[in-house]
C-alpha positions as CSV (number, residue, x, y, z in Angstrom):
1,X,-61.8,16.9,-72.8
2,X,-62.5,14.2,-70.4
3,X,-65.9,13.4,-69.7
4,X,-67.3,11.4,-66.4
5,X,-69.7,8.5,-67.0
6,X,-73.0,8.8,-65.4
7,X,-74.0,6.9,-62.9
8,X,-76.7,5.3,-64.6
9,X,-73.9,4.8,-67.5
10,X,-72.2,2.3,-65.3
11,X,-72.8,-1.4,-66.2
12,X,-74.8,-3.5,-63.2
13,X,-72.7,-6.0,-61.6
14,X,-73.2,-9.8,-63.0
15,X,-76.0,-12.1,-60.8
16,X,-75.0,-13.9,-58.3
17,X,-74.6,-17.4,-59.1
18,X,-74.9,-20.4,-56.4
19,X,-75.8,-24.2,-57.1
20,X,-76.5,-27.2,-55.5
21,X,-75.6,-30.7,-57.1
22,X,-75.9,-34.3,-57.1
23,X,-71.9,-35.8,-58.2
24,X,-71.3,-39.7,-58.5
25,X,-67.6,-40.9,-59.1
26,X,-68.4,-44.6,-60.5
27,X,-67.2,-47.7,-61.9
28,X,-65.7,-46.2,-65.3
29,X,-66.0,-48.1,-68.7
30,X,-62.5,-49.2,-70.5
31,X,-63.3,-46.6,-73.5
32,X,-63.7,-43.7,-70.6
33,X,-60.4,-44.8,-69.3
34,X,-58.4,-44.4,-72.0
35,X,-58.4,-40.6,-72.2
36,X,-58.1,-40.2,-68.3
37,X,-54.9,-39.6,-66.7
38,X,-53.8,-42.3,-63.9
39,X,-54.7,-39.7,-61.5
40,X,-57.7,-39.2,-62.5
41,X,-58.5,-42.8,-62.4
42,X,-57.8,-43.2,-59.1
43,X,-60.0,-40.4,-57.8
44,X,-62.3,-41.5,-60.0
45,X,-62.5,-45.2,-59.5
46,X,-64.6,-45.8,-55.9
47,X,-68.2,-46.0,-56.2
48,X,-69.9,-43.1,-54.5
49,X,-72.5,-40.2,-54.3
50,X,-72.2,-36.9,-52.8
51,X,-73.4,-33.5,-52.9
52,X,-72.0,-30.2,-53.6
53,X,-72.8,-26.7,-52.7
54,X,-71.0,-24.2,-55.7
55,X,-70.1,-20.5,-55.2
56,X,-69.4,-19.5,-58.7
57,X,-68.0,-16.0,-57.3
58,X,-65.3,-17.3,-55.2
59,X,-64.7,-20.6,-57.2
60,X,-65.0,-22.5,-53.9
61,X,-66.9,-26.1,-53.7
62,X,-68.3,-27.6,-50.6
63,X,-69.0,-31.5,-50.3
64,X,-70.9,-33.5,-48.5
65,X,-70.6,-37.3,-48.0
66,X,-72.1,-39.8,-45.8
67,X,-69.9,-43.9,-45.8
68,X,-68.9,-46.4,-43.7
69,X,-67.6,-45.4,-40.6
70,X,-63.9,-47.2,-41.4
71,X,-63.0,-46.7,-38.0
72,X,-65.0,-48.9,-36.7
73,X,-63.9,-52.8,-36.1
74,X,-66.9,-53.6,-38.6
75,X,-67.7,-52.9,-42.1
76,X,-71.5,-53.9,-42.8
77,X,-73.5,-52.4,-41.6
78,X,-71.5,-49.3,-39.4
79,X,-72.3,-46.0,-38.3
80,X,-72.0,-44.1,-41.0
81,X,-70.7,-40.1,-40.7
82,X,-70.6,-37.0,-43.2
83,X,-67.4,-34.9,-44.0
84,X,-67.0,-31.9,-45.3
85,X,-64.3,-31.2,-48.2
86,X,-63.5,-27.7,-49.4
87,X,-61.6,-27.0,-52.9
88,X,-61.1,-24.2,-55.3
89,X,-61.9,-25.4,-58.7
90,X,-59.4,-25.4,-60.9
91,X,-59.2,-25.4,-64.7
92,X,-59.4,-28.6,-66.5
93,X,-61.3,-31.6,-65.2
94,X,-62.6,-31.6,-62.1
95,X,-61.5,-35.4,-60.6
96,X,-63.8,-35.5,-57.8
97,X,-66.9,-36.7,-59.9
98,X,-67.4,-38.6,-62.9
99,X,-71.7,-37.5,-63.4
100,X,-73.6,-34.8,-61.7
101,X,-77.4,-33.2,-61.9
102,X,-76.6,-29.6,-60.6
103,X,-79.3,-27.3,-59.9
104,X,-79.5,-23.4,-60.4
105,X,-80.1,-21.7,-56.3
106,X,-80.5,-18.4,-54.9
107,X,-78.2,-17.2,-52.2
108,X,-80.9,-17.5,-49.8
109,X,-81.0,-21.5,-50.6
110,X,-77.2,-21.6,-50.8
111,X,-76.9,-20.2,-47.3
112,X,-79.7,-22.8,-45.8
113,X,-78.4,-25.4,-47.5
114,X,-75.0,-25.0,-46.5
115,X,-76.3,-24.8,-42.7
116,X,-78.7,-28.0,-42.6
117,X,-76.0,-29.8,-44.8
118,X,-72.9,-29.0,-42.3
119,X,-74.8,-30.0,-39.3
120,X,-76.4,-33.3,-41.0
121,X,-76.6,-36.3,-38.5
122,X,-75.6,-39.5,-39.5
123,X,-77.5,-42.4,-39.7
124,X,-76.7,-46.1,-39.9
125,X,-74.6,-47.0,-43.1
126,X,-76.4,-49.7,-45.1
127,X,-74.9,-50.9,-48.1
128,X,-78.1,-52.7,-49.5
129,X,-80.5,-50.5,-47.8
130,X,-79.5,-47.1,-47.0
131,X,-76.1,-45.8,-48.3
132,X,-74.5,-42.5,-49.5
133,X,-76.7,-42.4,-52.6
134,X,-80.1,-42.9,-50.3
135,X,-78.8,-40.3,-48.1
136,X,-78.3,-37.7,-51.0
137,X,-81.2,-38.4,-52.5
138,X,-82.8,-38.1,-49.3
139,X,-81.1,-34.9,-48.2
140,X,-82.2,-33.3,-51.9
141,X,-85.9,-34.2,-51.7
142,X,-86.3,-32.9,-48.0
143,X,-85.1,-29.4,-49.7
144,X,-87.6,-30.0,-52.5
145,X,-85.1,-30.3,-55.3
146,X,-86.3,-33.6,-57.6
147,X,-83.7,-36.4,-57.7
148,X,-83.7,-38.4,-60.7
149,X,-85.5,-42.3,-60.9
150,X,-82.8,-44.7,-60.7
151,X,-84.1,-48.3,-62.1
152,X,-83.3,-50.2,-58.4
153,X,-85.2,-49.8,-54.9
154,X,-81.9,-48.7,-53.2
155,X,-80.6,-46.1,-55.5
156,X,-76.4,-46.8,-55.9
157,X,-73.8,-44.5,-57.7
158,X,-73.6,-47.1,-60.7
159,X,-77.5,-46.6,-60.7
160,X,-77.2,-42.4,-60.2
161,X,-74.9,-42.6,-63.6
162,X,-77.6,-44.6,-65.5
163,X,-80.2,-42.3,-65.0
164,X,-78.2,-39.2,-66.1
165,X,-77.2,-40.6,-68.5
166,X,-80.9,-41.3,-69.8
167,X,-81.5,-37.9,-68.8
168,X,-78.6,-36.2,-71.1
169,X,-79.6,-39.1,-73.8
170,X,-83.4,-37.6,-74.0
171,X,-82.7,-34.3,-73.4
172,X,-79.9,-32.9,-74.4
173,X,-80.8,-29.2,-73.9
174,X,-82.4,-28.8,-70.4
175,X,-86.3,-27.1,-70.8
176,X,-87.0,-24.2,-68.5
177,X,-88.2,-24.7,-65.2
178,X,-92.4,-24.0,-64.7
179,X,-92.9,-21.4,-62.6
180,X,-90.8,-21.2,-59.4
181,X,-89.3,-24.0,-60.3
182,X,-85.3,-24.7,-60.6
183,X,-83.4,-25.0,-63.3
184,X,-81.0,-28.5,-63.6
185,X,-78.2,-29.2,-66.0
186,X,-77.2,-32.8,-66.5
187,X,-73.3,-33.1,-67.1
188,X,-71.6,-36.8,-68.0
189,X,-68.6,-37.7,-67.9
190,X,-68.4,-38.2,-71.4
191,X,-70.1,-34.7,-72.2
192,X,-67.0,-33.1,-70.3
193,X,-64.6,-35.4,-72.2
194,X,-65.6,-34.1,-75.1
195,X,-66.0,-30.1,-74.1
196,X,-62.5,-30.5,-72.8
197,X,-61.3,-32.3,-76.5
198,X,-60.2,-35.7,-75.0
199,X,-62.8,-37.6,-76.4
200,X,-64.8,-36.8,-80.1
């Protein structure tokens, strides 16, 4: 004899999960190298800082960038402008980002975020002064999520790397958050070279 589950028998769907993140691709060391494919290299190999918005349901990745205007007959400084690149992730290694702080948000914050972040305006590109790693930072801190300290007055990607990797060196296990506060997780390069077994 069949039997019908009760309602209340029925398992609750899984939370919701959304997060917003900090990524640098950066200047990679020789040892790092060596268990990357060319590919990866490549995509890997510019300096730069962007953020991220992650739908964990759907698998699909926003970014958010803000460089040079390369249009433009001049280089330093230019208008600067912000794209917006859309990806499923896939398995493997991401190759879009070498570090990245990424921090735990509702849906509510996903959905603001994603509407102040698309409509960003740029400002003037200065690669000494205020470039894409100023803009994140500043982008993150007007949404109050805490950026880490980099060790230079003009925060750079090279700089961004450093101080995660302090971070994941001092803490390898993120605390909770005080109250009402977010959650971050710190993830390396080399931390996802080893969880992927290309690096011991």
């Amino acid at each position: 004899m069949l039997f019908k589950k009760k309602p209340e028998d029925t398992p609750p769907p899984p939370p919701e999960r959304y997060a917003f993140a900090i990524r640098t691709s950066r200047r990679l060391t020789s040892e790092e190298k060596q268990h990357l494919s060319a590919k990866e290299i490549q995509y890997m190999g510019g300096n730069h800082t962007f953020l991220a918005l992650i739908d964990y349901q759907t698998g699909i990745v926003n970014e958010y960038g803000f460089g040079p205007n390369r249009n433009s007959a001049t280089y330093f400084p230019t208008k600067g402008h912000t794209h917006t690149a859309q990806y499923r992730q896939n398995q493997g290694m991401d190759m879009r980002y070498a570090d990245e702080i990424r921090y735990d948000i509702s849906k509510e914050e996903y959905a603001v975020l994603k509407a102040d972040l698309s409509s960003a305006q740029p400002k003037t590109y200065n690669l000494l002064s205020y470039n894409c790693t100023s803009w994140s930072f500043e982008l993150a801190e007007n949404h109050g999520f805490e950026v880490p300290q980099t060790r230079m007055a003009t925060p750079s990607p090279n700089g961004l790397a450093k101080a995660l990797k302090r971070l994941s060196e001092a803490a390898p296990e993120q605390p909770e958050p005080p109250e009402g506060g977010r959650k971050s997780h710190v993830e390396t390069l080399k931390s996802r070279l080893q969880q992927s077994g290309r690096m011991r």
